[in-house]
C-alpha positions as CSV (number, residue, x, y, z in Angstrom):
1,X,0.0,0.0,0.0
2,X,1.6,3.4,-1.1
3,X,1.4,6.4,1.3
4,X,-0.5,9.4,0.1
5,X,0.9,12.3,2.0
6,X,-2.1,14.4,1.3
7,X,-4.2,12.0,3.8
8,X,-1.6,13.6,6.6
9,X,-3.1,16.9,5.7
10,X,-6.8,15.2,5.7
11,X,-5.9,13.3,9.3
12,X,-4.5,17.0,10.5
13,X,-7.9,18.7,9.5
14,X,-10.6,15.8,9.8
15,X,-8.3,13.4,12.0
16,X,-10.7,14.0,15.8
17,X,-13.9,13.0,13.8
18,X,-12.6,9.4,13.5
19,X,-12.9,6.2,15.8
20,X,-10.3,6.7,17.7
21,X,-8.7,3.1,16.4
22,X,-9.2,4.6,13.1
23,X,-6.9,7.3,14.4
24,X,-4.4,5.2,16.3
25,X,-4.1,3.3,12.7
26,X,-3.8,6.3,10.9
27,X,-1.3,7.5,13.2
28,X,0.7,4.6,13.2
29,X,1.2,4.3,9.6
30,X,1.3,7.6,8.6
31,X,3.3,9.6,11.2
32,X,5.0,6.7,13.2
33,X,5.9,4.6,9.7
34,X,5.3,1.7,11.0
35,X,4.1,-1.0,8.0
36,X,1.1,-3.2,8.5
37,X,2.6,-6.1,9.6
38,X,3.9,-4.0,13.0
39,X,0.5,-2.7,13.3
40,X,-1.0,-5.9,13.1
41,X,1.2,-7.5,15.5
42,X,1.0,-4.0,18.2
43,X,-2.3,-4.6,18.1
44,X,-2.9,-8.2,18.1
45,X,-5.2,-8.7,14.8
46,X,-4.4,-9.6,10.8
47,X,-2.2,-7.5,8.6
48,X,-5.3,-7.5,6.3
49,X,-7.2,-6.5,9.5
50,X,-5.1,-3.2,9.8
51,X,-5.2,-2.0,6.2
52,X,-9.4,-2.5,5.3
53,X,-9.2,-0.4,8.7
54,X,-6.6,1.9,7.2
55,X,-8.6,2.0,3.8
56,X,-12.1,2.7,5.6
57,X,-10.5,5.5,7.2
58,X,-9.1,7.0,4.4
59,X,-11.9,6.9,2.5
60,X,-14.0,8.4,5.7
61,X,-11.7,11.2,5.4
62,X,-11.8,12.4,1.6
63,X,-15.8,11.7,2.3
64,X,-15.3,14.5,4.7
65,X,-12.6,16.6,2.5
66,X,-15.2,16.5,-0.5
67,X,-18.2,17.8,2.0
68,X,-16.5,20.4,4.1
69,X,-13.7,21.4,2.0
70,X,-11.4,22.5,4.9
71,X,-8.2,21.8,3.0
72,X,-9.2,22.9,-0.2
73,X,-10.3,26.6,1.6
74,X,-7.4,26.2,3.7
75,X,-4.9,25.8,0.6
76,X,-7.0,28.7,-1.3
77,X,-6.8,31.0,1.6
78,X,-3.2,30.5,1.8
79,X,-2.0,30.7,-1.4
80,X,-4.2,34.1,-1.2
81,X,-1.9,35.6,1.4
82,X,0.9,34.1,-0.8
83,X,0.0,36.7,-3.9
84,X,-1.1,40.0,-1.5
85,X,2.1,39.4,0.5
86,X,3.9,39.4,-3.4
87,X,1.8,42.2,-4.4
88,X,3.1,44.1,-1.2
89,X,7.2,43.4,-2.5
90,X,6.2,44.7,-5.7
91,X,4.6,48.0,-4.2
92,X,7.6,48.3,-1.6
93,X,10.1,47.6,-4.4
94,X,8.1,50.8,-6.8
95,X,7.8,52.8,-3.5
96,X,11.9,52.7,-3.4
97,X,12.0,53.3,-6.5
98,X,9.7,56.0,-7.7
99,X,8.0,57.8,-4.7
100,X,10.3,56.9,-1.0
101,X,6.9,57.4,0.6
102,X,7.3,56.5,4.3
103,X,4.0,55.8,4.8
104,X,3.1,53.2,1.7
105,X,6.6,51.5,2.8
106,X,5.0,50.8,6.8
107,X,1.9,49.9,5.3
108,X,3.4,47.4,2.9
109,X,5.5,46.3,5.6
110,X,2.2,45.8,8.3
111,X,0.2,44.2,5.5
112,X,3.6,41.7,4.7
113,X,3.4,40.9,8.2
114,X,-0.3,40.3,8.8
115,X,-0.7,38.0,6.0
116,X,2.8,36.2,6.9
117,X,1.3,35.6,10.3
118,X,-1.8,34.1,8.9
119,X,0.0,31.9,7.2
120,X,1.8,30.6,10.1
121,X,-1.3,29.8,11.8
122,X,-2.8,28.2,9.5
């Protein structure tokens, strides 16, 4: 079974609304990197066991990806801040150039700063 990194994103947004064995599998393969066969023998069932719990989980969390759309707002909103905080380089860089206006250079500075810190938390 190949690893999909974009279910670590899905288990970081959706990962609470599972069973929490769901999680614990999840969380084993994914983050710890343990293969099925560890998993299996961890928690005392079938290798097969461990990845049709693995697969239902997955598939639980793209259900919830496809109906919420956390990550898909989440990767909008952020490459959003991405292009204001390149608009803001390109007003700072015609500021130095053109005008030296004190003011538009704080304010490009503040707006670099707000969006970078959104982006952080996020």
């Amino acid at each position: 079974m190949a690893k999909n990194l974009d279910v670590i994103i899905l288990i970081d947004f959706y990962g609470d609304m599972l069973t929490e064995k769901q999680h614990a599998f999840l969380n084993y393969y994914y983050n710890d990197d343990l293969s099925l066969s560890e998993i299996a023998a961890n928690e005392g069932i079938t290798r097969q066991g461990v990845r049709d719990a693995i697969k239902r989980a997955e598939t639980q969390l793209y259900d919830m990806e496809q109906r919420l759309g956390l990550v898909s707002r989440f990767e909008s909103m952020k490459s959003g801040l991405e292009e204001i905080m390149s608009y803001a380089d390109e007003i700072g860089e015609y500021n130095r150039t053109h005008t030296l206006s004190r003011e538009v250079n704080d304010c490009t500075a503040k707006i670099k700063a707000v969006a970078q810190t959104l982006i952080m938390e996020g």
